[in-house]
C-alpha positions as CSV (number, residue, x, y, z in Angstrom):
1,X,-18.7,-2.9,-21.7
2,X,-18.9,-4.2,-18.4
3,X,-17.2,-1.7,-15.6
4,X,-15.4,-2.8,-12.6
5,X,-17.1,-3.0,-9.2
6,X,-15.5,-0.9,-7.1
7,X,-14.3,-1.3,-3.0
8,X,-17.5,0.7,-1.8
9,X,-19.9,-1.1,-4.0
10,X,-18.9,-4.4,-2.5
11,X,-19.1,-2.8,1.0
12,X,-15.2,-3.6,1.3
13,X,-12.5,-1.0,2.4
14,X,-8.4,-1.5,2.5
15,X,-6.1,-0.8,5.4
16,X,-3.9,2.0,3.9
17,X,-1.4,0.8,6.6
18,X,-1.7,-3.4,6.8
19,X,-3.4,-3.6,3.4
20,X,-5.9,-5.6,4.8
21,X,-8.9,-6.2,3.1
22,X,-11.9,-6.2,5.0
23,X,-15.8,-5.8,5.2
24,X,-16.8,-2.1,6.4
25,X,-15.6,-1.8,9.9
26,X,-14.6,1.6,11.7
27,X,-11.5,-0.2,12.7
28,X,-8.5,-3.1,10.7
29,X,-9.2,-6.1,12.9
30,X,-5.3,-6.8,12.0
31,X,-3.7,-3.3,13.2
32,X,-7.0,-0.9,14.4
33,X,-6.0,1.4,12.1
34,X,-9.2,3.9,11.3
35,X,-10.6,2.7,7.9
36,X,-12.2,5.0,5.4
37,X,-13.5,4.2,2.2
38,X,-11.7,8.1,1.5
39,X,-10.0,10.1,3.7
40,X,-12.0,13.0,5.1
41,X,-11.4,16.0,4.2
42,X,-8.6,15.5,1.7
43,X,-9.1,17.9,-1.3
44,X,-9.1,20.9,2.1
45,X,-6.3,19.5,3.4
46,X,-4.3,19.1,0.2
47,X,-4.9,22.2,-0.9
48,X,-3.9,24.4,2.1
49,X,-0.3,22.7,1.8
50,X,0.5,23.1,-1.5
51,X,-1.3,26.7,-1.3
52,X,1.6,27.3,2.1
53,X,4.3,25.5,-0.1
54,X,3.8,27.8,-2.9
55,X,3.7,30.8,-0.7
56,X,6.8,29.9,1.2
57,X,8.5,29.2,-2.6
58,X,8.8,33.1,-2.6
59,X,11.1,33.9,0.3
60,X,13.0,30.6,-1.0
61,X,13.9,32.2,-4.0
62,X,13.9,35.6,-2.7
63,X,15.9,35.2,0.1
64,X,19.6,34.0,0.8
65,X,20.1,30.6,0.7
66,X,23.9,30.7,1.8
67,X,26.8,33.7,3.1
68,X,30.0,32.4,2.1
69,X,33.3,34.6,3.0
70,X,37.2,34.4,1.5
71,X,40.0,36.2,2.2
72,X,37.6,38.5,4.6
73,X,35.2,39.8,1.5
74,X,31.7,38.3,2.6
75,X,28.6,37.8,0.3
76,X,24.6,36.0,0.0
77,X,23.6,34.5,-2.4
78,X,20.1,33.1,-3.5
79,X,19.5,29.8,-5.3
80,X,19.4,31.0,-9.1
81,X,22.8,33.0,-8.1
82,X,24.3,30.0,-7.0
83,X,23.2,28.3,-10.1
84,X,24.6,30.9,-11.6
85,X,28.0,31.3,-9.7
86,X,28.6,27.4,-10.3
87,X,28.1,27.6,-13.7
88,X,30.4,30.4,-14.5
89,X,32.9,28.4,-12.2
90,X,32.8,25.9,-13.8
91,X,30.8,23.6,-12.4
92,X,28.4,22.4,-14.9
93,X,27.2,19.2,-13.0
94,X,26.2,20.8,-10.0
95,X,25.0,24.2,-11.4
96,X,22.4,21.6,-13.1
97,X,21.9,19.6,-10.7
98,X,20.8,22.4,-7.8
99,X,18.9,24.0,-10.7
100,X,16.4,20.7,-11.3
101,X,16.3,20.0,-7.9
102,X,15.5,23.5,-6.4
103,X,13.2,24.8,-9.3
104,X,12.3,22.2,-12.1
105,X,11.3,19.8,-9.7
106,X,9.1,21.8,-7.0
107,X,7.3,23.6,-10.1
108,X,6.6,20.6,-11.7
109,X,4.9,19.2,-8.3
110,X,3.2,22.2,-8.3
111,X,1.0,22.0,-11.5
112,X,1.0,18.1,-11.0
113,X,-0.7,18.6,-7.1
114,X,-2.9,21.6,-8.3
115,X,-3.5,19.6,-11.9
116,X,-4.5,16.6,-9.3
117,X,-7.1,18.3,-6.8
118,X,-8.7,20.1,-10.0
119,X,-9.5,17.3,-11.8
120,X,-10.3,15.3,-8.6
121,X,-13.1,18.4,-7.2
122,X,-14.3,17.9,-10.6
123,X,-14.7,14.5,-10.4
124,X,-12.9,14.1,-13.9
125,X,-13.2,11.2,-16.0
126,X,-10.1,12.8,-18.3
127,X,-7.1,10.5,-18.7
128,X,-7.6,8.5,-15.2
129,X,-4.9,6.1,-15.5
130,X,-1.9,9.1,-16.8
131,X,-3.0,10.9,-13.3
132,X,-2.5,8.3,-11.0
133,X,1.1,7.8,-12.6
134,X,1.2,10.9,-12.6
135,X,0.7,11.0,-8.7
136,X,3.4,7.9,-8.0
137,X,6.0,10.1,-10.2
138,X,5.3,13.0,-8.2
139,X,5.5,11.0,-4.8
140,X,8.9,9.5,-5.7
141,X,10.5,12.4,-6.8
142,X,9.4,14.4,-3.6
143,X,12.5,13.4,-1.8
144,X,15.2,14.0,-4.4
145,X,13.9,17.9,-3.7
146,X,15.7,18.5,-0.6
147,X,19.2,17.8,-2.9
148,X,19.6,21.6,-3.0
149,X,19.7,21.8,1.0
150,X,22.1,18.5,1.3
151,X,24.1,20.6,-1.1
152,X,24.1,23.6,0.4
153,X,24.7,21.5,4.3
154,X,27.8,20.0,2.4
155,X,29.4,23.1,1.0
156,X,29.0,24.8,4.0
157,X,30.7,21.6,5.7
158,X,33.7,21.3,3.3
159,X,34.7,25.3,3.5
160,X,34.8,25.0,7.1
161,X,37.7,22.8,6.5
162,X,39.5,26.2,4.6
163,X,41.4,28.5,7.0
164,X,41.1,31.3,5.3
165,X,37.2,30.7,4.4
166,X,33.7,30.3,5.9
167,X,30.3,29.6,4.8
168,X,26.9,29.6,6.5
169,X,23.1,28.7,5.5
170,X,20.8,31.4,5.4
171,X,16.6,31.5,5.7
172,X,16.4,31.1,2.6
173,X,17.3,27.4,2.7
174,X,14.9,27.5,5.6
175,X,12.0,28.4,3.8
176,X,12.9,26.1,0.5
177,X,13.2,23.2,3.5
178,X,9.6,23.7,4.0
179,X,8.4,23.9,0.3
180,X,9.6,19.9,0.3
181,X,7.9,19.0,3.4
182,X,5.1,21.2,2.7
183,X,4.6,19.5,-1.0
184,X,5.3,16.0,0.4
185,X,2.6,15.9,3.2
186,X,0.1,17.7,0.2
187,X,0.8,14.8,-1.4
188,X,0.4,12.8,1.0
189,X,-3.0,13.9,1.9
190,X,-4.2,14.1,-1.2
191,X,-6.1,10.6,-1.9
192,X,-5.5,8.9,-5.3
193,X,-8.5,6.6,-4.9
194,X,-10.4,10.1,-6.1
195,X,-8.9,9.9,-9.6
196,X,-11.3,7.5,-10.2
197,X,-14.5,8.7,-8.7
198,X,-15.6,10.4,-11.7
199,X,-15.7,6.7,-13.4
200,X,-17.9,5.7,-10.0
201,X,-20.8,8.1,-11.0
């Protein structure tokens, strides 16, 4: 069975920002973008974030992620106890909705980064074409992550509108803020073009 010839055996690279095509050049004629045939340094670089995103995921659960007050009787809660407090109320929808955005989905990019940069540092050959849609699902669910802040900014918003109530964002929501950014630029840095070094050897 005949394999594909790859970019670097031809001595050909792609512009990750034109998508230009070109012979090996340090530079895209069409936009001077620096070409690499892989980004340096990206396993390190991936790794510290999602290792920082991970730590930071402890104060997000940990810590208060909103103080709401009515009638003059004050309390913080933390995500699962808002989850919790919406579901009792009620509030099936949203309870569900905060709970997949704020821990099924940052777990889930979790194993799928660390699953990633594992099989990539050992050059893998294992199912090649499941991790790289692996890696587009896991870049275009990224975003939908910060829904539990939106929620928690919108809450906070409406209340205000209540005379008798009030509600504020805590750290919490600060720290789970950067767990999204944190896991979206390890994802970005992370290269997909590695997936398929271990078919290259």
């Amino acid at each position: 069975m005949n394999r594909p010839l790859y970019a670097r055996q031809m001595n050909v690279v792609g512009c990750p920002t034109c998508g230009l095509v070109c012979r090996s050049l340090p530079r895209c004629p069409r936009c001077s973008t620096r070409l690499h045939y892989r980004l340096p340094n990206t396993l390190a670089r991936s790794w510290a974030l999602l290792i920082a995103a991970i730590l930071f995921y402890i104060p997000a659960n940990l810590l208060p992620v909103m103080y709401t007050s009515l009638f003059g009787h004050g309390s913080e809660s933390t995500i699962m106890a808002g989850v919790i407090d919406f579901w009792r109320g009620g509030s099936y929808g949203i309870a569900m909705l905060i709970f997949v955005a704020s821990v099924v989905i940052p777990c889930m990019k979790f194993l799928t980064l660390g699953l990633l940069l594992i099989a990539s540092h050992r050059q893998s050959t294992w199912a090649m074409r499941e991790r790289a849609k692996l890696y587009r699902l896991t870049e275009g669910i990224g975003y939908w992550s910060m829904l539990d802040v939106v929620v928690v900014a919108v809450v906070a918003a409406l209340v205000q509108f209540q005379a008798l109530s009030e509600a504020e964002p805590r750290s919490g929501i600060l720290f789970f803020g950067l767990v999204v950014i944190l896991t979206m630029l390890s994802a970005m840095a992370y290269d997909p073009r590695l997936i398929w070094e271990g078919d290259n050897n």
